[in-house]
ZABA-601883 format. One record per atom (N, C-alpha, C): x, y, z. Coordinates in steps of 0.001 Angstrom, whole numbers, padded with zeros to 6 digits, always signed. Example, Ala and Ser with C-alpha at 12.3 -4.5 7.8 and 13.67 -1.06 7.14 Angstrom:
<nodes>
+013190-005690+007800 +012300-004500+007800 +013200-003300+007800 +012850-002250+007080 +013670-001060+007140 +012900+000030+007870 
</nodes>
This chain:
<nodes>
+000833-001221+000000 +000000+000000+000000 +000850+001246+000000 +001658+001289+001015 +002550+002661+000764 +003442+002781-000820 +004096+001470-001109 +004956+001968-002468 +003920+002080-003251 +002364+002055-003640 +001681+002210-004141 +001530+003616-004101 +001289+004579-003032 +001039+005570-002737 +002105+006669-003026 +003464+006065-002394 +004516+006387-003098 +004416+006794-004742 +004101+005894-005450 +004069+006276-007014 +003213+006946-007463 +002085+006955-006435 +001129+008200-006856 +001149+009690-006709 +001767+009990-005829 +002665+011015-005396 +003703+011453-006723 +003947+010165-006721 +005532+011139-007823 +004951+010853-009029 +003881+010766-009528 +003328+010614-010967 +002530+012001-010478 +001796+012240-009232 +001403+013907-009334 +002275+015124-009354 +003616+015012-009181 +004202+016094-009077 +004922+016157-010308 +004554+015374-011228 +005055+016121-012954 +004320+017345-013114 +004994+018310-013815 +003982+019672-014374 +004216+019580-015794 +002934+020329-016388 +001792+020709-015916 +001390+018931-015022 +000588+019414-014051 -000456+018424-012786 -001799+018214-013901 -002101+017209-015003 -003619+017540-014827 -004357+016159-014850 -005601+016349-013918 -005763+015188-013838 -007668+015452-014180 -007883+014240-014936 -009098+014109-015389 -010307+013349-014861 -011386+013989-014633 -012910+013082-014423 -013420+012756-015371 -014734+012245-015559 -015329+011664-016297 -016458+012671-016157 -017616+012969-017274 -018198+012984-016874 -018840+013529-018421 -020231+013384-018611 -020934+014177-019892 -022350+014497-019764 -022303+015442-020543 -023975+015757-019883 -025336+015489-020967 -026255+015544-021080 -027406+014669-021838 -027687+015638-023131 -027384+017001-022909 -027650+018499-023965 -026298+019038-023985 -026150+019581-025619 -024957+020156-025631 -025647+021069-026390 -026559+022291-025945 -026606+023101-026806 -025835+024150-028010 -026248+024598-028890 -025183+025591-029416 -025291+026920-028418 -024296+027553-028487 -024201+028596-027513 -023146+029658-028394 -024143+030889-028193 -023206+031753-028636 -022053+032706-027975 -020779+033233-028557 -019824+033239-027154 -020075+034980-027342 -019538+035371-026519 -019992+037349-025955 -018664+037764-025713 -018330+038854-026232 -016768+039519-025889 -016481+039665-024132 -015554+039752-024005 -014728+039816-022502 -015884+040773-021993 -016113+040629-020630 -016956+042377-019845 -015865+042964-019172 -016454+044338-019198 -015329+045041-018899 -015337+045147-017207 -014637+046064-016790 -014630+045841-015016 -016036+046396-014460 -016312+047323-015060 -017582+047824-014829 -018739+047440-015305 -018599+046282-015912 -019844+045458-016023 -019917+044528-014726 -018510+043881-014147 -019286+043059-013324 -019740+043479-011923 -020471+042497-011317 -021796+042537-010627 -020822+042224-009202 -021263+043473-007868 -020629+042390-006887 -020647+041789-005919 -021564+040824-006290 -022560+040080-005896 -022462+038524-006452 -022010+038480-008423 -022261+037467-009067 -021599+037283-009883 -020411+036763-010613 -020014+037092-011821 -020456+036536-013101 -020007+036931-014141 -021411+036791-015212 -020119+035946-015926 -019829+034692-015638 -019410+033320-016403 -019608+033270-018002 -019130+032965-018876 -019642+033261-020317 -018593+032184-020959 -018975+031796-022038 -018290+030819-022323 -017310+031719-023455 -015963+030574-023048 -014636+031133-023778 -014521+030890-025212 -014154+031674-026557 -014536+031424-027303 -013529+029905-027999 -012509+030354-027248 -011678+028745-027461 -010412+028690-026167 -010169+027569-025715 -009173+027055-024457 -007984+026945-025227 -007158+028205-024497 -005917+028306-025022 -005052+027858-023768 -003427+027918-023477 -002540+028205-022655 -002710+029851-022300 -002773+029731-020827 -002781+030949-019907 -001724+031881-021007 -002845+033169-021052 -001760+034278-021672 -001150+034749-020781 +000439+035270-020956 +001370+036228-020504 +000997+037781-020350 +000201+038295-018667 +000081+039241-018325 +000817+040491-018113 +000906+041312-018324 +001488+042856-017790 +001054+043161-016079 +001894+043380-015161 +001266+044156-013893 +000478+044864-014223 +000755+046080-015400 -000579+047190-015600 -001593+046722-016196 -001726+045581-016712 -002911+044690-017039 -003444+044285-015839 -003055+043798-014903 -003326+043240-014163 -004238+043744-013002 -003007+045267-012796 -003526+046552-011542 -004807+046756-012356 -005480+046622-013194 -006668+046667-013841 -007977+046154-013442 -007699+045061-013243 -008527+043989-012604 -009428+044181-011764 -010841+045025-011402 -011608+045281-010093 -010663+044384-008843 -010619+044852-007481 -010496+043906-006870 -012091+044056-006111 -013109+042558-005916 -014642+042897-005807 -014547+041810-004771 -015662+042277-003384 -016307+041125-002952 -017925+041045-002784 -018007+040020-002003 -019131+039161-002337 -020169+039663-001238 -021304+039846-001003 -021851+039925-000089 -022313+038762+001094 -022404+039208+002266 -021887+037546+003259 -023384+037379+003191 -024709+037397+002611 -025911+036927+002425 -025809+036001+001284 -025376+036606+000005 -024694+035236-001086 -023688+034287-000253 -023067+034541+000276 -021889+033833+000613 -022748+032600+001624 -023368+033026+002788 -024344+032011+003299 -025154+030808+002405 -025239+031432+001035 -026224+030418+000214 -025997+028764+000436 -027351+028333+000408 -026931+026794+000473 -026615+026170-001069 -026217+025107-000761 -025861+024498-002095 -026370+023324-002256 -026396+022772-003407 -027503+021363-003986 -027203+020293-003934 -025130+020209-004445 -024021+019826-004638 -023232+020326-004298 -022209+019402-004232 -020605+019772-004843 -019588+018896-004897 -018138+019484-005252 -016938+018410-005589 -016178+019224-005419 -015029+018298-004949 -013965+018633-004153 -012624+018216-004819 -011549+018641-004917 -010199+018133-004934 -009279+018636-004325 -008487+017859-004244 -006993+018004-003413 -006152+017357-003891 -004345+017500-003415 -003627+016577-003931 -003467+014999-003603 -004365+014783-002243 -004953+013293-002173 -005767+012982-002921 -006672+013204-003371 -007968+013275-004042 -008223+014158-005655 -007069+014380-006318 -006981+015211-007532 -007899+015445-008625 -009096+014436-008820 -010311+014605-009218 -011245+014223-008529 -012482+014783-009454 -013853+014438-008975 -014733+014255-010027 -015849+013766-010057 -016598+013769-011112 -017141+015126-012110 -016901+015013-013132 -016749+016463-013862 -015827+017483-013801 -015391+017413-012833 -013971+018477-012618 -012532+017985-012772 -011728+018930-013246 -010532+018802-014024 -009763+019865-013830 -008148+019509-013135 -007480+020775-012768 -006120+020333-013696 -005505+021643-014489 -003880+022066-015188 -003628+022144-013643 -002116+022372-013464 -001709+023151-012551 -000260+023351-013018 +000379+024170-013218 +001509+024784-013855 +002349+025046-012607 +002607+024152-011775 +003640+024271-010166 +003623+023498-009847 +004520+023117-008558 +004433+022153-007387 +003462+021625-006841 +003937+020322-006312 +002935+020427-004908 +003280+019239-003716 +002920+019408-002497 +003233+018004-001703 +001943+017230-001744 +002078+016130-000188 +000637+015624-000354 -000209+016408+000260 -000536+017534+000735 -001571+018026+001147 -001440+019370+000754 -000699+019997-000503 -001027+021269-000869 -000557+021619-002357 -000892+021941-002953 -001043+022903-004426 -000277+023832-004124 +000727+024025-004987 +002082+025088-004675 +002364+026071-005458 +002272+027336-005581 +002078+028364-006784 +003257+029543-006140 +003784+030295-007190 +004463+031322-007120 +004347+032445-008217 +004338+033451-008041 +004009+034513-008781 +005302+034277-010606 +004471+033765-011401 +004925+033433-012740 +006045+035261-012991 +007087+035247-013143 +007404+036826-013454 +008496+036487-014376 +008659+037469-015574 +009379+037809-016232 +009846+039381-016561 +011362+039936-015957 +012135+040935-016052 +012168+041270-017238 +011849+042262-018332 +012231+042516-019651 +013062+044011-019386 +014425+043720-020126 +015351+044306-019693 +014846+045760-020590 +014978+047035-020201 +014825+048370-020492 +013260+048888-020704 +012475+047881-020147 +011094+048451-019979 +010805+048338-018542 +010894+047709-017690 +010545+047206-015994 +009615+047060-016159 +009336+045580-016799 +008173+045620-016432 +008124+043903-016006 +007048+043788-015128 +007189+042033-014204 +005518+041284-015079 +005694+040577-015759 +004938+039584-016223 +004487+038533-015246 +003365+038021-015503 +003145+036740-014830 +001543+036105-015800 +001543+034827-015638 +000552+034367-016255 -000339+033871-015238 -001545+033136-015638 -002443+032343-015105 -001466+031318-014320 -001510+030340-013031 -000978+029449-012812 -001855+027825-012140 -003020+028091-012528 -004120+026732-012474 -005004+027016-013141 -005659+026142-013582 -007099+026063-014309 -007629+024949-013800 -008645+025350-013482 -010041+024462-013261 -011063+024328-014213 -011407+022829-014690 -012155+022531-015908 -013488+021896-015534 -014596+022549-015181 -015867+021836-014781 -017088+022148-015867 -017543+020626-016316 -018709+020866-016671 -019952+021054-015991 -020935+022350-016171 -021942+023291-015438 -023140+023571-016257 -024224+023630-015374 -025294+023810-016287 -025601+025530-016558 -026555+025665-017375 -027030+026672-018011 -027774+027508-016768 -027561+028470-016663 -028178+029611-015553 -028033+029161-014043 -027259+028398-014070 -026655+028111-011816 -025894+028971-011686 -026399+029001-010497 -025059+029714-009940 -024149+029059-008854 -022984+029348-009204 -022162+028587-008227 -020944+029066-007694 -020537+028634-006373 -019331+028811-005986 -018266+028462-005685 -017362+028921-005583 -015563+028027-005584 -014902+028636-004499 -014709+027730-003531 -014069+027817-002575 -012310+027309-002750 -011242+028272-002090 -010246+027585-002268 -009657+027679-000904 -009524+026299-000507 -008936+026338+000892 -007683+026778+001272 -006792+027997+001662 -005994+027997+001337 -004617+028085+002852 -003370+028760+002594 -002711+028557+003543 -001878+030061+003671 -002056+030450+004573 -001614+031814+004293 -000398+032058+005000 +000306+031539+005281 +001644+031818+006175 +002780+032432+005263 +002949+031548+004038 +003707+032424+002924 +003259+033433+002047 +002055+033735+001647 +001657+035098+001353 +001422+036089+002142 +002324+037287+001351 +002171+038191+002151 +000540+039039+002392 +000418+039736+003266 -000560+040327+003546 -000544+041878+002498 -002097+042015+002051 -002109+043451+000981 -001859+042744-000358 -002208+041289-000720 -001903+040473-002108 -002955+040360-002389 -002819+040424-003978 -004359+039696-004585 -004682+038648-005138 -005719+037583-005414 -005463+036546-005961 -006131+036474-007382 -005722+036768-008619 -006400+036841-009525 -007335+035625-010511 -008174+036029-010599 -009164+035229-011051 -009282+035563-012811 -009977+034435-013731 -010594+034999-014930 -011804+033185-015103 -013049+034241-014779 -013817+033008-015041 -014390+032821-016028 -014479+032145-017209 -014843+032494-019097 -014064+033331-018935 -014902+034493-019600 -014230+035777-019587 -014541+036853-018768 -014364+036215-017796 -014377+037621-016706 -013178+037764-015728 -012729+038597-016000 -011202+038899-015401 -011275+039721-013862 -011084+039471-012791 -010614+040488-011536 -009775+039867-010434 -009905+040436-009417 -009130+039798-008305 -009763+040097-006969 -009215+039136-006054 -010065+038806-004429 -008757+039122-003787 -008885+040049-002427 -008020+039865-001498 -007295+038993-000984 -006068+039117-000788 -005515+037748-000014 -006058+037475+001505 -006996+036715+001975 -007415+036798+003669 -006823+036988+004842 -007078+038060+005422 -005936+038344+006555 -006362+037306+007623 -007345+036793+007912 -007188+036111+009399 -008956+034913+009201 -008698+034261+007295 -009778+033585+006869 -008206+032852+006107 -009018+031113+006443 -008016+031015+005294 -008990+029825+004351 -009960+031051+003719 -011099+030834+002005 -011007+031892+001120 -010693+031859-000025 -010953+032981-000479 -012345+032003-001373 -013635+032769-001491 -014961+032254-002267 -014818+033278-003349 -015595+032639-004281 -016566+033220-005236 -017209+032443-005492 -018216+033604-006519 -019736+033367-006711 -019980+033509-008360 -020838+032793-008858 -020675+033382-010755 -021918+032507-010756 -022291+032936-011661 -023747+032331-013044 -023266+031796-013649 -023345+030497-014662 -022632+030263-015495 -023981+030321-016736 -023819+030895-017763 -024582+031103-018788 -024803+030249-020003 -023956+028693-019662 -024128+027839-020658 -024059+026216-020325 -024358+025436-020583 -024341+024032-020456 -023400+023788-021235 -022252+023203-020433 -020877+022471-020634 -019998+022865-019685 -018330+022707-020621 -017152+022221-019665 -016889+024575-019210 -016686+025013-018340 -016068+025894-017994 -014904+026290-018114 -014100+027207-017723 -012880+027569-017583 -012764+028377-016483 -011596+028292-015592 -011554+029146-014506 -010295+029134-014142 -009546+030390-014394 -008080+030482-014696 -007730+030815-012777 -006618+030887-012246 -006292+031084-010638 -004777+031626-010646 -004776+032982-009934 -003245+032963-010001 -002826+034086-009187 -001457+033720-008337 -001292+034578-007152 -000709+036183-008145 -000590+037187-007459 -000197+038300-007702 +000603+038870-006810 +001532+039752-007329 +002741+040067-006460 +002537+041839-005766 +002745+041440-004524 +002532+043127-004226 +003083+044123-004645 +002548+045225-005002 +003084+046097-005645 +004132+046751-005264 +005689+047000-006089 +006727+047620-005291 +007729+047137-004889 +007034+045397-004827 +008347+044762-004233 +009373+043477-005734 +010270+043534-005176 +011642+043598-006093 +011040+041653-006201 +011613+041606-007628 +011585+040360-008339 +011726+039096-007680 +013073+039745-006863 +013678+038154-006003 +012607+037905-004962 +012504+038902-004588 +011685+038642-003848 +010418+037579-003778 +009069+038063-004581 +008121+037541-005293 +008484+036209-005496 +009588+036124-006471 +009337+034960-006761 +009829+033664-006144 +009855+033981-004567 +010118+033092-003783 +009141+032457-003155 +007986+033299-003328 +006509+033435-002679 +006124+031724-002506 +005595+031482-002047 +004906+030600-001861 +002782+030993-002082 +002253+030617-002874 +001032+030377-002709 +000327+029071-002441 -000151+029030-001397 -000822+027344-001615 -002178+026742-000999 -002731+026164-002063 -003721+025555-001898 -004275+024378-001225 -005023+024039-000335 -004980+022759-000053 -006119+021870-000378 -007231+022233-000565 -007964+022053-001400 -009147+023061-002349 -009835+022316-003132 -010728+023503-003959 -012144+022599-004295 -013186+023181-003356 -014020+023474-003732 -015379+024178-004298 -016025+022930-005348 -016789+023920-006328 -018660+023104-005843 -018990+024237-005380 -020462+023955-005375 -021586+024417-006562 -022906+023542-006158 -023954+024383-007236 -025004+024548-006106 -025483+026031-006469 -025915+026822-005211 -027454+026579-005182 -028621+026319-004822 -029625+026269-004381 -030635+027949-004951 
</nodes>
């Protein structure tokens, strides 16, 4: 049992991490896809989920792209909502039925390991970073649902953001000073597989070496469908 466990372990810590469910649903409607919303479209309360017009590799961000991003929360009356379902993963447990995680980092057995993606381009200063997980769940047409990520806050610093892009909706959630969940909440506007990009962000100001020593980490992530 353990050298068993043993090999499961070191077959999860290849990157990209992705590991697959099963799962299909009875309707695949056609669905038409809607340009990105801008920050001031979204709701903050709900985010308006939209399907992507095609699943690429995480694009290579700008900080001033990034400082862009609403940072929005949720109201703790949504946040109370009950839920119908849900599914869970971790690095014991790496799928679930319908859900499907990339993960572009580390990890041990009980945590998902992320660091702020950065690239120095010499005579502009400017610090890049990309998406560094995706979550792949198939969702029905008009739920709403939420994603919990359990997380660990001892190596992020405090005043960080954690950036999100769900379809196409791009912003960011506080890093929790003395919670360790960051939630959200979204509609999803179509029947099928989702996209939901995750990725730490570096505080503003502070020097390269720094950052990219960061530790972000997850220990598990869950995704409910809300009632």
């Amino acid at each position: 049992m353990k050298s068993s466990l043993k090999f499961l372990f070191a077959a999860l810590v290849m990157i990209p991490l992705i590991a697959q469910g099963q799962f299909t649903t009875k309707t695949t409607p056609q669905v038409k896809t809607t340009p990105a919303l801008k920050a001031t479209d979204l709701k903050p309360n709900l985010i308006q989920a939209n399907k992507l017009p095609k699943l690429e590799q995480p694009q290579i961000l700008k900080e001033s792209d990034i400082s862009k991003f609403p940072i929005i929360t949720f109201s703790p009356e949504e946040l109370e909502r009950s839920r119908q379902k849900s599914w869970e993963i971790s690095p014991r447990k790496p799928f679930d039925t319908g859900v499907s995680i990339i993960h572009w980092g580390t990890l041990t057995e009980t945590q998902f390991l992320m660091t702020p993606v950065i690239r120095y381009v010499v005579n502009t200063e400017y610090n890049y970073q990309a998406y560094s997980m995706r979550v792949l769940a198939n969702l029905q047409q008009g739920k709403d649902y939420k994603l919990v990520l359990n997380v660990e806050q001892k190596s992020f610093p405090a005043n960080s953001t954690v950036g999100f892009k769900v379809g196409t909706s791009e912003f960011r959630m506080e890093w929790p000073k003395d919670k360790n969940e960051i939630i959200i909440l979204f509609n999803n506007t179509f029947t099928g597989q989702q996209v939901i990009d995750i990725t730490p962000v570096q505080v503003s100001g502070r020097r390269e070496s720094i950052d990219s020593k960061l530790e972000f980490a997850i220990k598990s992530i869950r995704l409910e469908e809300l009632k």
